[in-house]
C-alpha positions as CSV (number, residue, x, y, z in Angstrom):
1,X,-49.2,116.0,-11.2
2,X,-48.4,118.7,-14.2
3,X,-49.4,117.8,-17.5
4,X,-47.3,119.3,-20.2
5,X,-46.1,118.4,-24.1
6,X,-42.6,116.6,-23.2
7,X,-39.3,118.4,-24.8
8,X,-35.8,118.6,-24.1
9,X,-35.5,121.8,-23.2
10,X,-38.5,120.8,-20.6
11,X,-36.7,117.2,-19.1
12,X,-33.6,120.1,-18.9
13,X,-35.0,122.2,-16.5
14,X,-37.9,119.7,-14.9
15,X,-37.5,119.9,-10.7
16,X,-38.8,118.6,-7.8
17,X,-41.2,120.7,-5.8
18,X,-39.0,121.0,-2.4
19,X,-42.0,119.7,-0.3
20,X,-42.2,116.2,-2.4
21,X,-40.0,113.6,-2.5
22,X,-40.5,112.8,-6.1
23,X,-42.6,114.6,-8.6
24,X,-44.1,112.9,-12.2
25,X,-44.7,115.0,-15.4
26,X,-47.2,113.4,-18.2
27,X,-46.6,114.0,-21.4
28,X,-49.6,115.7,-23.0
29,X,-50.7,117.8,-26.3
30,X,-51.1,121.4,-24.0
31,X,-47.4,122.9,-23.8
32,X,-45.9,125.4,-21.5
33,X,-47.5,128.0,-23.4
34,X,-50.6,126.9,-23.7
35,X,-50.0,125.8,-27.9
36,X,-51.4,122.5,-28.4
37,X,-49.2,120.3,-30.5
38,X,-49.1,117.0,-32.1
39,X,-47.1,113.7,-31.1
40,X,-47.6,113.3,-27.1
41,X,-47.9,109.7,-25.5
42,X,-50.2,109.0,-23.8
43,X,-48.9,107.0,-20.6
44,X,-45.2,108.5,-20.9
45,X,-44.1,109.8,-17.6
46,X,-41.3,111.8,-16.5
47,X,-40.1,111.3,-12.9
48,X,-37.8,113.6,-10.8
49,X,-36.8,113.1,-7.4
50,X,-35.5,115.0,-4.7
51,X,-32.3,114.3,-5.1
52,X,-32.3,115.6,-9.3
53,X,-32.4,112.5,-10.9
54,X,-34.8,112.1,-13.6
55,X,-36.2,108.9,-15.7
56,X,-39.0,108.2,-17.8
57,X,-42.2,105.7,-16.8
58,X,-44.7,104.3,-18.9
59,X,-47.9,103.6,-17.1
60,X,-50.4,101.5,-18.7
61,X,-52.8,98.7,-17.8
62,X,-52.5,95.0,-18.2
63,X,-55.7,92.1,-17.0
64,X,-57.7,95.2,-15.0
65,X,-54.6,96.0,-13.0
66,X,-52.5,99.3,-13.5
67,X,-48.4,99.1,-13.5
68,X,-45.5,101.8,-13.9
69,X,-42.3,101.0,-15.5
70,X,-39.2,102.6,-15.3
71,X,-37.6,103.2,-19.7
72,X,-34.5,104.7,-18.2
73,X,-32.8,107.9,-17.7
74,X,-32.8,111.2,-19.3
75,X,-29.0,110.8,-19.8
76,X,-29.8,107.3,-21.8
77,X,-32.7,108.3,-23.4
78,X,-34.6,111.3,-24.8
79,X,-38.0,112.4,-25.6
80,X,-38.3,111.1,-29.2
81,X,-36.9,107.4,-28.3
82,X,-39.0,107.3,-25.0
83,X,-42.3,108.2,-27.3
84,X,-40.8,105.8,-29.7
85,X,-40.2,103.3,-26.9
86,X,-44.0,103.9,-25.4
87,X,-45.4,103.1,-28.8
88,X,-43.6,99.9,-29.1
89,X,-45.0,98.7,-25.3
90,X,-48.3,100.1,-26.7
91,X,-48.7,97.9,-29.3
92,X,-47.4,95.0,-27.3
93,X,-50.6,95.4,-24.8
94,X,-52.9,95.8,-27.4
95,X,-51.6,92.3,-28.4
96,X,-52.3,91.2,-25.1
97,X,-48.4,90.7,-24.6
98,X,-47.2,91.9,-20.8
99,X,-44.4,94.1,-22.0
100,X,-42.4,93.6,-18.8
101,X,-42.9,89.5,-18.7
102,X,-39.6,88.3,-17.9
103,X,-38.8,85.5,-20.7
104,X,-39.1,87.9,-23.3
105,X,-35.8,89.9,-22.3
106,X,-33.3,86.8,-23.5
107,X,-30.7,88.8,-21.5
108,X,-32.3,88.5,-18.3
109,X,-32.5,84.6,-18.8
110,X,-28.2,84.7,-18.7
111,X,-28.5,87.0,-16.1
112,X,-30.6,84.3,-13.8
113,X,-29.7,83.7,-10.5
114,X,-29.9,80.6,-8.4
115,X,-32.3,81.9,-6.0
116,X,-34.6,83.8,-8.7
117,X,-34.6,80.1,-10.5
118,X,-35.4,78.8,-7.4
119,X,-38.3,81.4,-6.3
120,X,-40.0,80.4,-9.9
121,X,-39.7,76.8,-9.7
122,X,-41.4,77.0,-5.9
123,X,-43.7,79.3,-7.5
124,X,-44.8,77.1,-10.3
125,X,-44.1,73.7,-9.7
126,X,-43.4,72.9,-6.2
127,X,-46.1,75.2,-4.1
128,X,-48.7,72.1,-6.3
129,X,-47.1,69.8,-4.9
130,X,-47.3,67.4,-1.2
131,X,-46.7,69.8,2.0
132,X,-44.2,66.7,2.7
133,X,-42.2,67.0,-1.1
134,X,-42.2,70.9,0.3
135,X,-40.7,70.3,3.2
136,X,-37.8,68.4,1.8
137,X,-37.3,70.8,-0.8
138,X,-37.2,73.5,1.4
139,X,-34.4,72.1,3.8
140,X,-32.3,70.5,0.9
141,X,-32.3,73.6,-1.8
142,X,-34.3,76.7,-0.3
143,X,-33.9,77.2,3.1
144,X,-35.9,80.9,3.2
145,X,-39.4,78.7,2.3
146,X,-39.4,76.7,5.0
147,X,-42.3,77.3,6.6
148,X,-42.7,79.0,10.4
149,X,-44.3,76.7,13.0
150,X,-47.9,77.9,14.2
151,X,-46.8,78.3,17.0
152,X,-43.6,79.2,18.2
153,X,-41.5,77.3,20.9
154,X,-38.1,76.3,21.3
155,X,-38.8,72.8,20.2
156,X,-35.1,71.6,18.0
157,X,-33.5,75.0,18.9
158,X,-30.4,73.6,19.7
159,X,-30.2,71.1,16.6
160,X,-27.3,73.1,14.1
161,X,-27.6,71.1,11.0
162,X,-24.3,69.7,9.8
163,X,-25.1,71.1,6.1
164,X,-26.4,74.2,4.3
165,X,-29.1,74.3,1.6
166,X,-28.3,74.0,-1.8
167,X,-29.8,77.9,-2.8
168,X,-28.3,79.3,0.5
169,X,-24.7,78.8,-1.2
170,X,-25.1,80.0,-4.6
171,X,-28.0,82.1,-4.1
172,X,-26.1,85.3,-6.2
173,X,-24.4,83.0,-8.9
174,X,-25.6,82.9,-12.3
175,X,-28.1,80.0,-12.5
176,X,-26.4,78.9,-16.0
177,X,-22.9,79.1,-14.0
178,X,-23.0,76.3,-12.0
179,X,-20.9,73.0,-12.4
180,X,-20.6,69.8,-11.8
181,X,-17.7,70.5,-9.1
182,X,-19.8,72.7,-7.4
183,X,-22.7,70.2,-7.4
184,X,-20.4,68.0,-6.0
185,X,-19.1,70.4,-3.2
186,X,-23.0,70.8,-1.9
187,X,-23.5,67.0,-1.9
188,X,-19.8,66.2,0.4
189,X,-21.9,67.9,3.1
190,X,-24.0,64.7,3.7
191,X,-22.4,62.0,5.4
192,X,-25.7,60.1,5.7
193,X,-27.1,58.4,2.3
194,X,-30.5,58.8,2.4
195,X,-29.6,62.6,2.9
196,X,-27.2,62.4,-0.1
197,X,-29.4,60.9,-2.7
198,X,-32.3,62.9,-1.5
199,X,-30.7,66.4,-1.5
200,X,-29.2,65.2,-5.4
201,X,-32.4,64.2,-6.4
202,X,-33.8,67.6,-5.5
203,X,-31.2,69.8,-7.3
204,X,-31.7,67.6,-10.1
205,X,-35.4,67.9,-10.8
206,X,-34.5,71.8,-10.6
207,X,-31.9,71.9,-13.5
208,X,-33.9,69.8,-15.1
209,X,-37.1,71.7,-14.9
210,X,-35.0,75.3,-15.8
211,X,-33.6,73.3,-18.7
212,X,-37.0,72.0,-19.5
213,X,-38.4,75.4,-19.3
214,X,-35.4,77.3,-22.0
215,X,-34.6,79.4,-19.0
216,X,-31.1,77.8,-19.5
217,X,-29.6,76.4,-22.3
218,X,-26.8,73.6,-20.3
219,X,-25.9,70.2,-19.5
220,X,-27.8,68.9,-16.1
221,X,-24.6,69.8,-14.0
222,X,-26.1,66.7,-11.1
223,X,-25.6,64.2,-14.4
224,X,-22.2,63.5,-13.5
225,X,-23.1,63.1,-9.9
226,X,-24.0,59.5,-8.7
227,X,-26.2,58.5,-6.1
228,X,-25.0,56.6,-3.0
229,X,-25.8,52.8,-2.5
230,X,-27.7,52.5,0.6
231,X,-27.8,48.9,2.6
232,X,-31.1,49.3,5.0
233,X,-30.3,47.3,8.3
234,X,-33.9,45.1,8.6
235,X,-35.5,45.0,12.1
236,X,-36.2,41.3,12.8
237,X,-39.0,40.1,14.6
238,X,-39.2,36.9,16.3
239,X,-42.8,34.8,16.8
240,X,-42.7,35.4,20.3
241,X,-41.8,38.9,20.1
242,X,-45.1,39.4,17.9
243,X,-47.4,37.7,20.2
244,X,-46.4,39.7,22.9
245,X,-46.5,43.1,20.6
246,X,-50.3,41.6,20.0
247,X,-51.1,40.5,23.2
248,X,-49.7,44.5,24.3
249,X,-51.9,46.4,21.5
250,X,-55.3,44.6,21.8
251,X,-55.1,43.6,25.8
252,X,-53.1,47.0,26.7
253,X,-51.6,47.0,30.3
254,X,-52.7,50.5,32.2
255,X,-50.6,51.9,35.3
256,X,-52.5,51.3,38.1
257,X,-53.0,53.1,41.2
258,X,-52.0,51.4,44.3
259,X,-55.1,51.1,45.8
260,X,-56.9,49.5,43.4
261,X,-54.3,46.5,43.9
262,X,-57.6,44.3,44.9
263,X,-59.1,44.7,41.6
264,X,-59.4,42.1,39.1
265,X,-60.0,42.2,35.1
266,X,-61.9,45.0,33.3
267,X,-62.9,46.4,36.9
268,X,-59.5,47.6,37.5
269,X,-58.8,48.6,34.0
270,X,-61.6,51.1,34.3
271,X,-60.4,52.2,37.5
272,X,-57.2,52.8,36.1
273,X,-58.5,55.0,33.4
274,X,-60.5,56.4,35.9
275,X,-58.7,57.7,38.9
276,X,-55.2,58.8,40.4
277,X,-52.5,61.3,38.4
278,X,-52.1,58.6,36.3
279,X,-55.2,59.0,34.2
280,X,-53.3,60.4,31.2
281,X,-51.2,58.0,31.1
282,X,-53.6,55.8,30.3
283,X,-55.4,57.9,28.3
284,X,-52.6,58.2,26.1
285,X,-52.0,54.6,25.9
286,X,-55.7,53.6,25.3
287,X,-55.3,55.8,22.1
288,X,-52.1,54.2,21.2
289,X,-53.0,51.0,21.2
290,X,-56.2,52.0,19.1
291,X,-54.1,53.4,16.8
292,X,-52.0,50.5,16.2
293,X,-54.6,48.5,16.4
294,X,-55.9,49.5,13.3
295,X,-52.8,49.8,11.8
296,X,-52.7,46.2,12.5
297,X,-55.5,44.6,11.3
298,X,-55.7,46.9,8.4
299,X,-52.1,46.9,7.5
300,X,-52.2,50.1,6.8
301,X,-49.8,53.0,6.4
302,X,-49.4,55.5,9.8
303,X,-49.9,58.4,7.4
304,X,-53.2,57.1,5.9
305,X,-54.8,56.5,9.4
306,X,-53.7,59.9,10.4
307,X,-55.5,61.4,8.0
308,X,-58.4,59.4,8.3
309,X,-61.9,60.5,9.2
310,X,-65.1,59.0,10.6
311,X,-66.9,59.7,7.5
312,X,-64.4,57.4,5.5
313,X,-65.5,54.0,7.3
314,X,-68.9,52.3,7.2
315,X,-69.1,50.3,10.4
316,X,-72.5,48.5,9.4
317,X,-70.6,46.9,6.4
318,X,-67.2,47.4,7.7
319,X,-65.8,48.7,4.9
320,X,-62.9,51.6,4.6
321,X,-63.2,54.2,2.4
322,X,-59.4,55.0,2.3
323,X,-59.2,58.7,0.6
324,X,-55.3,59.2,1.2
325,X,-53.3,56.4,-0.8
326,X,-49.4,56.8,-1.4
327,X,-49.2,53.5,-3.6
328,X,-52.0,52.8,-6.1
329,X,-53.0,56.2,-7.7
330,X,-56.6,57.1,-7.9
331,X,-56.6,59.2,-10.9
332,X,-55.9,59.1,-14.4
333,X,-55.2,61.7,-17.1
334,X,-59.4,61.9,-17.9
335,X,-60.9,61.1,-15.3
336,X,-60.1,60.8,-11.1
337,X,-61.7,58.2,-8.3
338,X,-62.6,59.7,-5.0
339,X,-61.0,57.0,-3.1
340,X,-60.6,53.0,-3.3
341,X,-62.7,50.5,-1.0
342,X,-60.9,48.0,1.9
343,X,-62.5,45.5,4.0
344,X,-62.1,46.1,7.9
345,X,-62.3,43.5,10.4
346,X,-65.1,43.9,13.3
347,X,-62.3,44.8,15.9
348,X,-61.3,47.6,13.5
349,X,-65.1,49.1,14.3
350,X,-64.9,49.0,17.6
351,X,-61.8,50.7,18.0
352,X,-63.4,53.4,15.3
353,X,-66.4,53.4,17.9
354,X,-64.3,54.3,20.7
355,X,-62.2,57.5,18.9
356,X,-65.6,58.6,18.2
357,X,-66.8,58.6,21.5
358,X,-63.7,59.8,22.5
359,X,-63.6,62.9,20.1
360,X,-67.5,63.4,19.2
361,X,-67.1,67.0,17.7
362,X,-64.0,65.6,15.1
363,X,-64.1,64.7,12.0
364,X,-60.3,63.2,12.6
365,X,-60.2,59.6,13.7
366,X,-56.7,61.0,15.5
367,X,-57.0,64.4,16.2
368,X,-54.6,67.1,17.2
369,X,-55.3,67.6,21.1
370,X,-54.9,71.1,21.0
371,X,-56.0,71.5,17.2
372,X,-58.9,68.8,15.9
373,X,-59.3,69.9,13.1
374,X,-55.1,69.0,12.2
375,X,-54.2,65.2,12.6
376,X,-52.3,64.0,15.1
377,X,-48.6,64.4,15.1
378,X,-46.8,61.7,17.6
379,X,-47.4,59.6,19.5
380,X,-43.8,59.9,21.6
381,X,-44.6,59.8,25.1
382,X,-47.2,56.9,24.7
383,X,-44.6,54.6,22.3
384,X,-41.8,55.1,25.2
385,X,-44.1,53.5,27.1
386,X,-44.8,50.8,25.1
387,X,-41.0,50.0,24.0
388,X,-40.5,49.5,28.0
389,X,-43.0,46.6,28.2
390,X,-42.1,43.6,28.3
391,X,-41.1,41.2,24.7
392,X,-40.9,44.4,22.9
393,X,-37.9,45.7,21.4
394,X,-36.4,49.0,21.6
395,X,-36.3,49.1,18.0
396,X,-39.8,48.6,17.0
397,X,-41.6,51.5,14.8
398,X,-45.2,51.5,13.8
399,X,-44.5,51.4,10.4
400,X,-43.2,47.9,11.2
401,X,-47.2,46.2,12.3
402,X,-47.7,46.8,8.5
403,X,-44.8,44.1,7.7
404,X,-45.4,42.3,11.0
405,X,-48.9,41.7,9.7
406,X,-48.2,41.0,6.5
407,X,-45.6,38.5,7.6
408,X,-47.9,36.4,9.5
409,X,-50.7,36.4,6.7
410,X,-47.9,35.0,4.0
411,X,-46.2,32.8,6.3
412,X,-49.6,31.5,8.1
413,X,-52.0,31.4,6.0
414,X,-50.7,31.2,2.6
415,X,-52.6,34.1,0.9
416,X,-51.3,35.4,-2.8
417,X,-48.7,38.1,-2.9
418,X,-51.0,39.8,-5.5
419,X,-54.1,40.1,-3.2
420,X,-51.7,41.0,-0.5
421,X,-50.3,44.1,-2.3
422,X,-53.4,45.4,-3.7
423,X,-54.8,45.1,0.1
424,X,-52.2,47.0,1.5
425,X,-51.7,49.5,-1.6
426,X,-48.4,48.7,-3.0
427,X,-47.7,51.5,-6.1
428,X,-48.3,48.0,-8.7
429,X,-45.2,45.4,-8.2
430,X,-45.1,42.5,-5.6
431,X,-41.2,43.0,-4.5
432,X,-42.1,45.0,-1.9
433,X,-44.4,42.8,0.1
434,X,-42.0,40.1,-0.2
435,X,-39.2,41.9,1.1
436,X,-41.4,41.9,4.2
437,X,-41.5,37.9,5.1
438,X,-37.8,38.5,4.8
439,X,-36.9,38.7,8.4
440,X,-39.2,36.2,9.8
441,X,-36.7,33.7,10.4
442,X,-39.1,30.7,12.6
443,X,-42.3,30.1,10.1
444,X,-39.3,28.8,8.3
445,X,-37.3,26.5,10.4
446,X,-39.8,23.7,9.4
447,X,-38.5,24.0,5.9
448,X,-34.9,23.3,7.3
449,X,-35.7,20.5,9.7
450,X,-37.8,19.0,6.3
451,X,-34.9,19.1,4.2
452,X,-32.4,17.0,6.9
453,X,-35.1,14.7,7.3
454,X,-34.8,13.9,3.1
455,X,-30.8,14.0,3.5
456,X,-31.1,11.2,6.4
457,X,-28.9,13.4,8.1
């Protein structure tokens, strides 16, 4: 690349070799004939390309790493305000200013689009955050992050999604352009309410993190916008209904091969397990029923036992040492616990016992079966099975043997709310765990038959 003292009459008559696509003069104190003269730039670069246009670069270096600019084109600029223009990014980066950062051109902050806003928020707020808060951000407001399966399949391929994501629509709009009407045009898409409220709470956090962050100077346009009322339809359990989901998870019944018709009690349960095409059947609901097992006893949230590992319970003192908590947060602004402490009961162990001799080389209670080191997805196949037993209800969820559980213990037993949601890790207040005695309608009949016995009716 020629190095020669920059001119006009030079940037006039500067070419591009016909075997280059682009060529880059640097300005330096040697000129075309050979004088050496005063005022060259260091880092000033004049760039002409194939097709004659010409522009001048600065090059320079910023944290170890080396960058090239484009200042603009000859017909904009000439030498002495490109040198002029050099020496005010110079003394910028001897400041230890970037001279191309972003926020520092106020124009470009008017200029932002919804997807750039977008890009930076992901960048700096939301790629910290939950792979699950990603997930839901990604469908509701930025469809192009949402991320690729590991492996590919044509698992949903055929679900069309009745709306479009919030950056997909107004991806080239000024980010500072955007109303209130249009807000409300994204959220008449959602005819569901949870998909309403959580697609609005989304866009919101994003104006109000740009807004937070000076890029725009605006009203949150999602202000006006209200949040739908949601009415949640409870799934009611009967006492009969729980026995027999009890009597299912901790005495499971296997499908049993017909010859082993002659078989009585744990002998034909380990011939079930043990022989005929229906081993993984059984396999499958063996691990189930672990699964909600300890869910059971430990009224515990599916997502914590998912991500639960061996090294987390101490069978000799039966203890849990539960390191993935939704409700009560471990850490505080100074200082962070590792995880909090639970009591387990001794049938809790024993299922613990038998995913480890089930999966000796994880460290994943549930492992992924074609992935152990990844936690367990589903459980589909297994829980179609178990909805089609007898006394259970095609409703039923796991999530539900938390409340099931914590049912019984308030209705049965009498223990405190208080003990109850620290047990269970409810994020502080009690409402919650008494929403879940709710639905169980017979513990309470005796309260009705008490009060006719009083009226002498």
């Amino acid at each position: 690349m020629p190095k020669l003292f920059f001119t006009d009459d030079l940037v006039s008559i500067a070419d591009c070799p016909s075997e280059k696509d682009q060529e880059i003069y640097w300005d330096h104190p040697v000129g075309r004939d050979g004088r050496i003269r005063n005022g060259s730039v260091s880092g000033l670069g004049l760039r002409v390309t194939a097709l004659g246009h010409q522009s001048f670069v600065h090059a320079y270096q910023f944290n170890g790493k080396r960058y090239r600019k484009a200042l603009g084109s000859t017909i904009v600029l000439n030498v002495a305000s490109a040198r002029l223009l050099v020496g005010q990014r110079q003394r910028q980066l001897e400041a230890g200013e970037n001279p191309d950062f972003d926020d520092r051109d106020t124009r470009r902050a008017h200029l932002l689009t919804v997807r750039e806003a977008i890009d930076r928020y992901w960048e700096t707020h939301i790629q910290t955050l939950s792979a699950g808060y990603q997930t839901n951000f990604a469908m509701f407001v930025a469809g192009w992050h949402r991320k690729r399966p590991k492996t590919s399949s044509r698992r949903g391929h055929n679900i069309r999604k009745p709306y479009q994501d919030f950056g997909s629509i107004f991806a080239d709009r000024p980010f500072s352009s955007i109303k209130p009407l249009d807000v409300e045009r994204f959220q008449r898409q959602f005819a569901s309410g949870y998909s309403h409220n959580g697609a609005l709470m989304h866009v919101t956090a994003l104006f109000n993190w740009a807004i937070r962050m000076q890029l725009v100077d605006m009203r949150n346009p999602c202000s006006p916008i209200r949040a739908r009322k949601v009415v949640r339809r409870r799934r009611d359990y009967s006492t009969e209904q729980i026995r027999q989901i009890a009597a299912h998870i901790f005495c499971p019944v296997f499908e049993v091969p017909p010859d082993t018709a002659s078989l009585e009690g744990f002998a034909r349960r380990d011939m079930a397990l043990a022989k005929g095409n229906v081993t993984t059947a059984n396999d499958q609901t063996q691990e189930l029923c672990n699964f909600m097992g300890i869910l059971f006893l430990t009224m515990a949230r599916p997502s914590d036992l998912a991500k639960a590992e061996f090294d987390h319970f101490d069978l000799e003192k039966l203890v849990w040492h539960k390191h993935n908590t939704k409700g009560i947060k471990l850490s505080r602004s100074l200082y962070e616990y590792a995880y909090r402490s639970v009591p387990i009961h001794s049938r809790v162990a024993d299922m613990v016992e038998a995913q480890r001799l089930r999966w000796p080389e994880s460290k994943l209670l549930f492992p992924s079966h074609t992935d152990m080191t990844q936690p367990r997805d589903n459980f589909r196949k297994g829980l179609d099975r178990f909805k089609a037993l007898a006394g259970v209800p095609d409703y039923f969820q796991l999530y539900d043997l938390k409340r099931i559980a914590i049912s019984l213990m308030l209705t049965g037993q009498g223990v405190s709310h208080e003990a109850i949601s620290h047990y269970v890790d409810h994020k502080g207040n009690l409402e919650t765990t008494m929403i879940y005695d709710l639905g169980l309608v017979d513990p309470l009949r005796p309260v009705t038959e008490r009060l006719g016995v009083l009226l002498g009716i």
